[in-house]
MARRO-712539 format. One line per field, with one value per residue (C-alpha): residue number from 1; residue in three letters; y, z, x. Coordinates in Angstrom, 1 decimal. Layout:
BEGIN
num: NUM  ... $
residuo: Ala  ... $
Y: Y  ... $
Z: Z  ... $
X: X  ... $
REM end
This chain:
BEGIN
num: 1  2  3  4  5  6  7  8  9  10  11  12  13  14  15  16  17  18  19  20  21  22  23  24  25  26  27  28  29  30  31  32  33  34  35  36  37  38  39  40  41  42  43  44  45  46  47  48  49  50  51  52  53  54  55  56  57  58  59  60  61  62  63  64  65  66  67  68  69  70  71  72  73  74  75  76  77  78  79  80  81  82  83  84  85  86  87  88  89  90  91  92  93  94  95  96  97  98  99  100  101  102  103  104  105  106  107  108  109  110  111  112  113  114  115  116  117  118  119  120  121  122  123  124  125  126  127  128  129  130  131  132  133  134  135  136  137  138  139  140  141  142  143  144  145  146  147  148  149  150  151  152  153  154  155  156  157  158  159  160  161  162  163  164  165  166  167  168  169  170  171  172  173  174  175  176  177  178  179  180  181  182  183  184  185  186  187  188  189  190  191  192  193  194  195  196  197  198  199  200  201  202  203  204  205  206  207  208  209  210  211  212  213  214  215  216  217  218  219  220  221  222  223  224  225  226  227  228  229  230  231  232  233  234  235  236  237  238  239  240  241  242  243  244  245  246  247  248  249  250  251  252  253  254  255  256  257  258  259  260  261  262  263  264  265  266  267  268  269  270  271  272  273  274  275  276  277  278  279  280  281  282  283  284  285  286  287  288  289  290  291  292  293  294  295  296  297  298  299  300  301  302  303  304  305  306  307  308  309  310  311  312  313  314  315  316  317  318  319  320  321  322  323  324  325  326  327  328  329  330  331  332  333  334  335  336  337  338  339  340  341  342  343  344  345  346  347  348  349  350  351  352  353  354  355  356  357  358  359  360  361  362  363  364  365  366  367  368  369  370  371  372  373  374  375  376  377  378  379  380  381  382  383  384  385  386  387  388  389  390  391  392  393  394  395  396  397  398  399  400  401  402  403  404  405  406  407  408  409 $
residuo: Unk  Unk  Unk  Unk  Unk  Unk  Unk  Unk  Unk  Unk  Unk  Unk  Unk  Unk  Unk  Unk  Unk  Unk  Unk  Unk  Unk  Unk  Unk  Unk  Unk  Unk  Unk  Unk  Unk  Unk  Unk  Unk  Unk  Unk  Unk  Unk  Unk  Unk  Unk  Unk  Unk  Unk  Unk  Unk  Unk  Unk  Unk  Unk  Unk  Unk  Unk  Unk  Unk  Unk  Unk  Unk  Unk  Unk  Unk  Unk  Unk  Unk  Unk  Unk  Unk  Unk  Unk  Unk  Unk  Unk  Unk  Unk  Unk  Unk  Unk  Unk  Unk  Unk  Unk  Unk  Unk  Unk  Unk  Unk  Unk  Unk  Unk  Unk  Unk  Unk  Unk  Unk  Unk  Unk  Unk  Unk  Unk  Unk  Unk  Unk  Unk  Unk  Unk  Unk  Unk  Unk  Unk  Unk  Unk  Unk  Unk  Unk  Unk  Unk  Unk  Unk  Unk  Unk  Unk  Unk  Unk  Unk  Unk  Unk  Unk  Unk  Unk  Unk  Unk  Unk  Unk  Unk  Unk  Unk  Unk  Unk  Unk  Unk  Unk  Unk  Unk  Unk  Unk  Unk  Unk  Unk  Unk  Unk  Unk  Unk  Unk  Unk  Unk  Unk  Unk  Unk  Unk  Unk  Unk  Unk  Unk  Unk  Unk  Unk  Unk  Unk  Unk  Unk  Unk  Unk  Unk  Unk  Unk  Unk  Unk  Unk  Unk  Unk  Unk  Unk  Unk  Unk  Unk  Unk  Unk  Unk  Unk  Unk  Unk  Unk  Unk  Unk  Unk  Unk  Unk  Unk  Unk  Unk  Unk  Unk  Unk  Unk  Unk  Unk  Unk  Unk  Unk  Unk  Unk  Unk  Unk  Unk  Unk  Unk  Unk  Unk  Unk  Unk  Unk  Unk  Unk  Unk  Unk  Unk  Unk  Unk  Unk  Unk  Unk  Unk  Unk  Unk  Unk  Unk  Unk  Unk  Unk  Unk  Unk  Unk  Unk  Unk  Unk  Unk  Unk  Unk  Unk  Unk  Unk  Unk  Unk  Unk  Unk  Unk  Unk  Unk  Unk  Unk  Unk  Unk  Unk  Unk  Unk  Unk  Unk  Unk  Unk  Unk  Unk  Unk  Unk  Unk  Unk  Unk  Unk  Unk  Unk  Unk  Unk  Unk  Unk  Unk  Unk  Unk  Unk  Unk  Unk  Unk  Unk  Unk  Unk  Unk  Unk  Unk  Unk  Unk  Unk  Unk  Unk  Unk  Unk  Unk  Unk  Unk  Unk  Unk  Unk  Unk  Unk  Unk  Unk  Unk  Unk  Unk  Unk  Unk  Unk  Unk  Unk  Unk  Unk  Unk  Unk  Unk  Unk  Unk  Unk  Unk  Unk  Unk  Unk  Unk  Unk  Unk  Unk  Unk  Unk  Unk  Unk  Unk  Unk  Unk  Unk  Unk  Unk  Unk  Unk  Unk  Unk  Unk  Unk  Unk  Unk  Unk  Unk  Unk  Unk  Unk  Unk  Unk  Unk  Unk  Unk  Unk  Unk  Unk  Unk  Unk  Unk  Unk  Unk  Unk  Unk  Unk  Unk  Unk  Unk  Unk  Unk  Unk  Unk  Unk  Unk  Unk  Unk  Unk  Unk  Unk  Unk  Unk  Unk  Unk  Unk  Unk  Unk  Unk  Unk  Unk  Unk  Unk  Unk  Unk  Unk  Unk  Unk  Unk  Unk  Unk  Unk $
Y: -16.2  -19.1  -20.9  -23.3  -22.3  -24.9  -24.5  -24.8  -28.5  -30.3  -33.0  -32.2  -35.1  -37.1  -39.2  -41.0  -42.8  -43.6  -47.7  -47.1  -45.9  -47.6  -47.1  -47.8  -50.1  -53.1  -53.4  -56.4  -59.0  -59.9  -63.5  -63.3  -61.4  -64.3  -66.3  -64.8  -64.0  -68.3  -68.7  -66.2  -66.8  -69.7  -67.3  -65.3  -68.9  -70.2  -73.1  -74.5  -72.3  -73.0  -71.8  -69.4  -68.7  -65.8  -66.0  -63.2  -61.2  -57.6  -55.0  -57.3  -56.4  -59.0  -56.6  -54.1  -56.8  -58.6  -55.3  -54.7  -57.8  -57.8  -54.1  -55.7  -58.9  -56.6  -54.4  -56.9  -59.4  -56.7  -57.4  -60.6  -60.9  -64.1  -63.6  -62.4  -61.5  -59.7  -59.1  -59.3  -58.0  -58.5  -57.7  -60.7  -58.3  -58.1  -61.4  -64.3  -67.2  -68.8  -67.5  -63.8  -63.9  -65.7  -62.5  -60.0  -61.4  -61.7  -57.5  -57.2  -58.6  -57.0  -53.4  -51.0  -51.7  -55.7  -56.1  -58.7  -58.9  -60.6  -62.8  -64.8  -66.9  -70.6  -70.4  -73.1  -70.2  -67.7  -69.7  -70.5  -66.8  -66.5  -69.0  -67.2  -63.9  -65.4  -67.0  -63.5  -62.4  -65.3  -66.0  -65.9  -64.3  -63.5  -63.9  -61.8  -62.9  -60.7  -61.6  -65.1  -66.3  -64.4  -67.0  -69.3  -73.3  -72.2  -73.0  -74.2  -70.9  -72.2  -75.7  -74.2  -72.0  -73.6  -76.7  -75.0  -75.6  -78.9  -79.8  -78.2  -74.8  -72.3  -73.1  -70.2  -69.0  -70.0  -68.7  -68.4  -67.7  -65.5  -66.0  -63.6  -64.4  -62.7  -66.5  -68.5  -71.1  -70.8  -73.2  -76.2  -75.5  -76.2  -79.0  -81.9  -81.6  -77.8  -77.7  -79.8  -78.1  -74.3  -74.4  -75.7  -72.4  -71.0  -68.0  -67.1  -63.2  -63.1  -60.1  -57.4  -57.4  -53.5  -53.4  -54.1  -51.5  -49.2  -49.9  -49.3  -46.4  -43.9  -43.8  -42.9  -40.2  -38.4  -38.1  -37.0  -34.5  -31.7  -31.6  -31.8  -31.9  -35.7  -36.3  -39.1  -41.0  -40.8  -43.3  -46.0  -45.7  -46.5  -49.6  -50.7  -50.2  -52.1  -54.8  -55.0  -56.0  -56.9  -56.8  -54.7  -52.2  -50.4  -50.1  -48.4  -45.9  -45.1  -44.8  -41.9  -40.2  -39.8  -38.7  -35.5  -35.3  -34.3  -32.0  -30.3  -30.1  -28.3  -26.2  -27.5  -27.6  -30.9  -34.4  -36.0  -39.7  -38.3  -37.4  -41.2  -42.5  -40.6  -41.5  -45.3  -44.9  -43.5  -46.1  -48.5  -46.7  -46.6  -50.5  -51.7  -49.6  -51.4  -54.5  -53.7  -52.7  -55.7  -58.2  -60.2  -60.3  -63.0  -61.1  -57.9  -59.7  -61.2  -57.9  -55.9  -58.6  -58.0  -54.0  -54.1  -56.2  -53.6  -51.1  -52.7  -53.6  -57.4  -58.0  -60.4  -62.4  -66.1  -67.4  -69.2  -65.9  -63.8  -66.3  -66.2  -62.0  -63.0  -64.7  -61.5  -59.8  -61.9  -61.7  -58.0  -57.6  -60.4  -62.2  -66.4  -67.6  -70.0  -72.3  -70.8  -73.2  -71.0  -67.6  -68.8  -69.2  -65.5  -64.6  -66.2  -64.0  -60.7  -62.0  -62.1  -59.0  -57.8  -56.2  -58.7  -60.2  -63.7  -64.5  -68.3  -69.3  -72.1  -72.8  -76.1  -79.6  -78.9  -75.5  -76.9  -74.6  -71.6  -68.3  -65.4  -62.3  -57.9  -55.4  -54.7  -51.5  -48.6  -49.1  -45.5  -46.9  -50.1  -48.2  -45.7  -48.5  -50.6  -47.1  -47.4  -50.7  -49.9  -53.2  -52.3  -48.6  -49.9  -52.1  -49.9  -46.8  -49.1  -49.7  -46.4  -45.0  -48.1  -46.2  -43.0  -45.3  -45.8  -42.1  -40.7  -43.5 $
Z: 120.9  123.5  123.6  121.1  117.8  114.8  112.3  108.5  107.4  104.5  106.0  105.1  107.3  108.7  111.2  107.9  108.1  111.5  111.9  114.2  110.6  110.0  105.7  103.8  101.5  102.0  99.4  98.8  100.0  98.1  98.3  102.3  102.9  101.0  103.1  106.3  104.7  104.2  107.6  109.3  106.9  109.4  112.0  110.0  108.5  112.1  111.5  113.2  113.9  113.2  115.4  112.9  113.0  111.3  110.8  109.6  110.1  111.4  109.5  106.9  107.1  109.8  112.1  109.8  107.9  111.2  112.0  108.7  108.6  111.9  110.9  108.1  110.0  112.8  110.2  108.3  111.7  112.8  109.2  111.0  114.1  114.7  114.9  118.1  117.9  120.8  119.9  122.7  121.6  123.8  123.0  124.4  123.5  126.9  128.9  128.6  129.9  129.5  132.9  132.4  128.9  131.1  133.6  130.9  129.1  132.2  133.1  129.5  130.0  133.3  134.2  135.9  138.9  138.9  137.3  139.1  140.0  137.6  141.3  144.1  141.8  140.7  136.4  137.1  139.2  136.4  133.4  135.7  135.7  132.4  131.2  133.3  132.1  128.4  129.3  130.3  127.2  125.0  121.6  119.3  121.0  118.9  120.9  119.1  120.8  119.2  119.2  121.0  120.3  123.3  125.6  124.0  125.0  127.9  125.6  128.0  126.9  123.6  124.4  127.0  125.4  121.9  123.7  127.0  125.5  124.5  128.4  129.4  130.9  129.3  127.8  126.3  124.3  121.3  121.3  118.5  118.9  116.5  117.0  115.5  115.5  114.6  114.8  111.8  113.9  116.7  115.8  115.7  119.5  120.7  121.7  120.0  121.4  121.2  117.4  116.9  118.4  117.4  113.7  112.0  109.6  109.1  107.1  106.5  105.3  103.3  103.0  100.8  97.9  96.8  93.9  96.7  99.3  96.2  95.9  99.2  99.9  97.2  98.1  102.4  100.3  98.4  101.8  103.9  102.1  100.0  96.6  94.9  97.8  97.1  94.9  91.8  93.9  97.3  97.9  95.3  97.8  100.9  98.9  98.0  101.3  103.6  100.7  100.9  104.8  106.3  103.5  106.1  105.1  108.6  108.0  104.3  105.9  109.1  106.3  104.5  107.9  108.9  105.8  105.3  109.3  108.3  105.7  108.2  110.9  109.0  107.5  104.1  101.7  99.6  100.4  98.2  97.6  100.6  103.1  102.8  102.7  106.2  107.6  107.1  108.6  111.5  111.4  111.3  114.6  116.6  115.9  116.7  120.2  120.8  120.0  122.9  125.3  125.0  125.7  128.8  131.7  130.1  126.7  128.3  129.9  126.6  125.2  127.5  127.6  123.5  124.0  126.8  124.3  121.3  123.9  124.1  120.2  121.1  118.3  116.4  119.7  119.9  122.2  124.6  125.1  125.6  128.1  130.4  130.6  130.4  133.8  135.6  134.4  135.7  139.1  139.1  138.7  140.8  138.2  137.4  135.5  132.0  130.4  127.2  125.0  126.4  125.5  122.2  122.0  123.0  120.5  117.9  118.8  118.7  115.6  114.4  115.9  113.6  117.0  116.0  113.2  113.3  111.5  110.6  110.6  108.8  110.1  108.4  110.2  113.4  114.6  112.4  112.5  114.5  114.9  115.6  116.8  116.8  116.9  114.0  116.3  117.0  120.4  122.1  121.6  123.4  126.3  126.0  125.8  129.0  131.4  131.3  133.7  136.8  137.7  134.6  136.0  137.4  134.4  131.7  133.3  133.2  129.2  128.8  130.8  128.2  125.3  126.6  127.6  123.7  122.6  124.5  123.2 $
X: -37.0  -36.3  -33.6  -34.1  -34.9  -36.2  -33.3  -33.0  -33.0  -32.9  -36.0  -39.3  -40.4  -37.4  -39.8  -40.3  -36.7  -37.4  -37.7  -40.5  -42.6  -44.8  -45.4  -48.6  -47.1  -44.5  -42.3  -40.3  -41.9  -45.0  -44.2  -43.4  -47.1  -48.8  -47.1  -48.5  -52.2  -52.3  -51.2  -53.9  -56.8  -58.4  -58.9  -61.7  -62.6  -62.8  -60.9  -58.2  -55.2  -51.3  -48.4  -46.5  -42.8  -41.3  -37.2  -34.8  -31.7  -32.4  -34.2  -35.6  -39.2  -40.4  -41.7  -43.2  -44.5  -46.2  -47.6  -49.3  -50.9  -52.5  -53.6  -55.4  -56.4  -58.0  -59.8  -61.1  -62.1  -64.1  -66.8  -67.3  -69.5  -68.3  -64.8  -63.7  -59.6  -57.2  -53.8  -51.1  -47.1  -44.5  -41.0  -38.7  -34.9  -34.6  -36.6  -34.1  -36.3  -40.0  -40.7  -39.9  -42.0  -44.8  -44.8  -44.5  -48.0  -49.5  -48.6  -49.8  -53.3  -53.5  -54.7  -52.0  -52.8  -52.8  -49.3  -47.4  -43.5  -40.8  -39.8  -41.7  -43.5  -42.9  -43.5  -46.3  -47.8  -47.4  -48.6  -51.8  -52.0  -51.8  -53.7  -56.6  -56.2  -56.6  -59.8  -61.1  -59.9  -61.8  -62.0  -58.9  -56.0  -53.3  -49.8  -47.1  -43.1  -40.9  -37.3  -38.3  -34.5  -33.2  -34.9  -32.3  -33.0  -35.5  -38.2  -41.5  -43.7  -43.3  -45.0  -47.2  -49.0  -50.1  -50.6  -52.8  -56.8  -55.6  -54.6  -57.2  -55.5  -58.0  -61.5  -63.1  -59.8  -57.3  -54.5  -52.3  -48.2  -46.6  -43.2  -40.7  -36.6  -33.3  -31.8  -32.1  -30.7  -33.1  -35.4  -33.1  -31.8  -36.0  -36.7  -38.2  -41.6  -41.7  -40.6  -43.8  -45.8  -44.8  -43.3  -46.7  -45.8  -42.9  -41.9  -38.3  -37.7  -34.1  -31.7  -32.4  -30.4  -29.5  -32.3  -34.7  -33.4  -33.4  -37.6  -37.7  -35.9  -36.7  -40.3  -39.4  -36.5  -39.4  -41.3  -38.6  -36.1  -37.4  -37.1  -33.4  -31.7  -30.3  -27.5  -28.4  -26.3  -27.0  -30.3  -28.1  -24.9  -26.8  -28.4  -25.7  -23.3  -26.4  -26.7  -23.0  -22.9  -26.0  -29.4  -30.9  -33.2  -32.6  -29.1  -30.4  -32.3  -29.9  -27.4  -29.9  -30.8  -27.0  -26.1  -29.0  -28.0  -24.7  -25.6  -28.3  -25.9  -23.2  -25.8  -25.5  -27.9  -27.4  -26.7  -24.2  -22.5  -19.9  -22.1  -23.2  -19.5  -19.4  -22.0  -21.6  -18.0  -19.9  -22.8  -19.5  -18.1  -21.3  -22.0  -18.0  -18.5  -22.2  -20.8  -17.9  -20.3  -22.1  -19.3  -19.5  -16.8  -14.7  -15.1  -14.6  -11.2  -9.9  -10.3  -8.6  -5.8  -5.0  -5.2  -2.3  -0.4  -1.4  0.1  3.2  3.7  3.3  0.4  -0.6  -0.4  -0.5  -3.5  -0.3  1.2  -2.2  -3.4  -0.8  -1.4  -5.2  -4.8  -3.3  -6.0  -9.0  -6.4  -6.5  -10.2  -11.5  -13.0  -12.6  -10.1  -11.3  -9.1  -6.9  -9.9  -12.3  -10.3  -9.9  -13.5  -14.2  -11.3  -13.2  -16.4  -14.4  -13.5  -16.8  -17.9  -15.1  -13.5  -10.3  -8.1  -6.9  -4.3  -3.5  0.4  1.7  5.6  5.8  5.9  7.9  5.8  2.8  -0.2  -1.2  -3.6  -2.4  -4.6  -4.6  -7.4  -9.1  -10.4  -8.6  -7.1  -7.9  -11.9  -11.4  -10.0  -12.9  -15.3  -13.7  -13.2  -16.6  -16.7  -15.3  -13.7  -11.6  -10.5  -6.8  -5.9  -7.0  -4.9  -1.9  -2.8  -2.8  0.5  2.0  1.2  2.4  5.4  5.3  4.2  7.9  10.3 $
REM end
């Protein structure tokens, strides 16, 4: 035998818990689907078509569920000789601007060897190429933006395109935006002219409540563990844990994965109600150290500035006294210096990336009231987390000779 051998598992088929599955059935969200078969019905009726907007926090079914319609819309578009549909996804997680969404359609429509670059172009330049490659295309051209909200307020794809056959950009086409968000918000940070012209239908997918994830999950269990391998318990805890904190049904089944993981990893043979209370403490881990790495400078900064005064037992810090250490900090690694409103802006996003705990202090009408702020994180991953940037190398090895400092005394 090789090197590798295939080992003994508890998954008969763990590809089904994968988020990239794509299952026969969605559960969940009759209502939601009606929704969406309303909103695409005109294009086999040939009549005129409505921008569609699709809202929801992660890993409520707005993907999966886009996907299955179109399926069905293609499938069913193709009984129709007169109906002539494209489909064009793009994925927007990592374009932050009209312009870089412009280019990626554009490389999308295009063969291989016609792609252009993301620089060297005015956007004018790009939409003209885009509204050309759509007229090649012709007909009904559906135009799926997933994650749309990371373009923020640069918003001009989102006018331009549903409004290009009306200006006279592209003749022999419709197009038809599908816009998919994260941001319940998003919508209201458009513009005025934009909102009118994209949210002509709008469908809003809620959390899952754990009854829901329960539907969901038992039928992906039955396909991917063999039989009596899961505790009664099991697909109810990971319900009920996602429903607790995010109504994701991604979280539900990352939950199930890690859980018969553990079991096959350890060669075990059964996956119990503690293999899931493990492996959401390790789900919790693997999301607080994402959220880290994330951070920008200035969040990186005010970070780094509440671990050095974690090393020296000087927590729960007031924003005053963490400022004036932030400075040296933004001194030492070259990087600008924001006023103490700003740091107690970033404070307030650690907070909500549950990297931080505020405390609020009450010291009656002289000292009045005041936050006070520690790591909710264990400090040794914060340091872990920040050795990663280099401009952090010298400051974070002074952290850490400060808790040895602690460790000897």
């Amino acid at each position: 035998m090789g090197m590798f051998e295939r080992t003994a598992s508890v998954f008969d088929d763990a590809m089904v818990l994968d988020e990239e599955y794509q299952p026969d059935k969605i559960r969940e969200r009759d209502e939601e689907l009606e929704q969406y078969r309303q909103a695409l019905q005109p294009i086999i009726d040939n009549r005129p078509l409505s921008n569609i907007f699709v809202y929801g926090k992660t890993g409520t079914g707005k993907t999966v569920a886009t996907r299955y319609m179109i399926d069905h819309l293609q499938e069913d578009a193709e009984h129709y000789d007169d109906v002539a549909l494209s489909i064009t996804w793009v994925g927007c997680e990592n374009l932050s601007s009209s312009y870089q969404v412009a280019v990626a359609l554009v490389n999308e429509l295009r063969s291989s060897d016609h792609q252009i670059s993301t620089t060297g172009h005015s956007q004018q330049a790009v939409f003209n190429m885009l509204y050309t490659e759509l007229d090649k295309i012709g007909g009904t051209v559906l135009i799926v933006l997933d994650e749309i909200d990371n373009i923020g307020s640069d918003d001009d794809i989102l006018y331009g395109l549903p409004r290009a056959r009306a200006n006279g950009y592209i003749e022999d086409a419709r197009p038809l935006v599908i816009g998919i968000s994260n941001d319940f918000q998003f919508k209201e940070n458009l513009s005025p002219k934009v909102r009118d012209t994209l949210c002509e239908a709008e469908i809003l997918f809620p959390p899952y409540d754990a009854t829901e994830l329960n539907s969901i999950l038992y039928p992906r269990a039955e396909k991917a563990f063999y039989d009596d391998v899961l505790a009664d318990d099991v697909v109810p805890l990971c319900s009920a844990f996602a429903a607790q904190d995010t109504g994701s049904a991604r979280q539900a089944l990352r939950l199930l994965y890690l859980a018969g993981k553990r079991v096959a990893d350890n060669g075990e043979t059964n996956v119990t109600g503690d293999h899931v209370r493990g492996a959401k403490e390790e789900l919790h881990q693997s999301k607080v150290i994402e959220g880290m790495q994330k951070l920008t400078t200035q969040g990186h900064a005010v970070l780094l500035t509440l671990a050095s005064h974690t090393a020296n037992s000087e927590t729960p810090v007031r924003t005053r006294d963490l400022y004036d250490r932030y400075k040296t900090v933004t001194e030492k690694i070259d990087a600008d210096t924001i006023v103490e409103r700003r740091v107690r802006a970033h404070l307030s996003d650690l907070t909500m990336l549950g990297l931080v705990t505020v405390h609020e202090r009450n010291e009656g009408l002289n000292a009045g009231r005041y936050h006070e702020y520690e790591l909710s994180v264990q400090l040794d991953s914060v340091l872990e987390v920040l050795s990663e940037e280099q401009r952090f190398d010298d400051i974070v090895e002074i952290v850490k000779q400060q808790v040895h400092g602690m460790d000897r005394t």
